[in-house]
C-alpha positions, 0 to 999 in steps of 0.5 A: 500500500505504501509503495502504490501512495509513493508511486501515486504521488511521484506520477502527480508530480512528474504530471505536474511538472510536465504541465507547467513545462508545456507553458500552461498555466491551469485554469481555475474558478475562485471569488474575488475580494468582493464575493463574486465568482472569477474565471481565470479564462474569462479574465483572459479573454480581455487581453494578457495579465501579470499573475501573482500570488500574495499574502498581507504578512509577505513582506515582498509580496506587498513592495511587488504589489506596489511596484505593480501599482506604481506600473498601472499607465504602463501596464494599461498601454501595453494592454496588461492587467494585474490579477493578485492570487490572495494566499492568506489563510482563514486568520488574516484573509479578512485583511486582505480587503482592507489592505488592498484599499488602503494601498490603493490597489485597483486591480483584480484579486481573487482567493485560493482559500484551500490552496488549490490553485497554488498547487495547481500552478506549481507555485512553491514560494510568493511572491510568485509571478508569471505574464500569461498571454490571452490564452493562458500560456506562460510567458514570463515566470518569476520567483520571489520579489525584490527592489529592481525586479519591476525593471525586468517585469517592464522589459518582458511586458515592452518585449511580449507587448510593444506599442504601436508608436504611430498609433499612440503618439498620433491621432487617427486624423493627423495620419496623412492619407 
């Protein structure tokens, strides 16, 4: 019996591992912060995201989240969005709301209040981030958070997303016919 739950649990690693090699990140349903479902391939339809899992008592998960916060105009000219994966258990989860308004934060977040999506994503330590294209598939992963990493977030983002100057910087009606 031992040797069939070593053997079980090895082939769901190596399952596991072989999924997040292929680039995929899975799909999952959740609630957001305010009680409403969410839909990972849903959200997605609107456009490429910045995925992250946080908790409040993450110290670089919180200087992250503010980066990203600070990021906001360029993200939206590029056509990223930000969706945090709330990872806080059952005693600090009802800060979470609080904490997200008093920092300003805008963007969507949602509860992995069993830990199912952390697992199924493979995610080991947070902050953990990965830019997803519109079709959910890895673009970008990184682990951990520190002062500087926001530079390498906005080359992958200008690199995977790069504005149309001419649209941006011209209006329609000054283009020459």
């Amino acid at each position: 019996m031992h040797y069939l739950k070593s053997t079980i649990l090895i082939l769901l690693v190596i399952a596991l591992t072989v999924s997040a090699s292929e680039g995929q990140f899975p799909d999952f349903k959740s609630k957001d912060i305010d009680g409403n479902d969410f839909a990972l391939a849903e959200f997605l339809a609107d456009g490429p995201i910045i995925l992250t899992f946080w908790a409040t008592w993450c110290k670089p998960c919180l200087k992250e989240l503010g980066k990203l916060t600070e990021m906001e105009e360029f993200l939206t000219d590029h056509g990223v969005r930000v969706l945090a994966v709330n990872t806080d258990g059952p005693r600090t989860r009802g800060k979470a709301k609080p904490f997200a308004s008093k920092n300003g934060w805008d963007f969507t977040i949602v509860f992995d209040t069993d830990g199912s999506i952390k697992t199924l994503a493979g995610v080991a330590e947070i902050p953990e981030m990965f830019i997803l294209s519109t079709e959910g598939k890895i673009l970008h992963h990184h682990v951990g958070y520190k002062p500087g990493d926001e530079v390498e977030y906005k080359e992958q983002i200008e690199a995977l997303f790069p504005i149309d100057v001419l649209e941006k910087s011209v209006p329609e009606d000054d283009v020459a016919q």
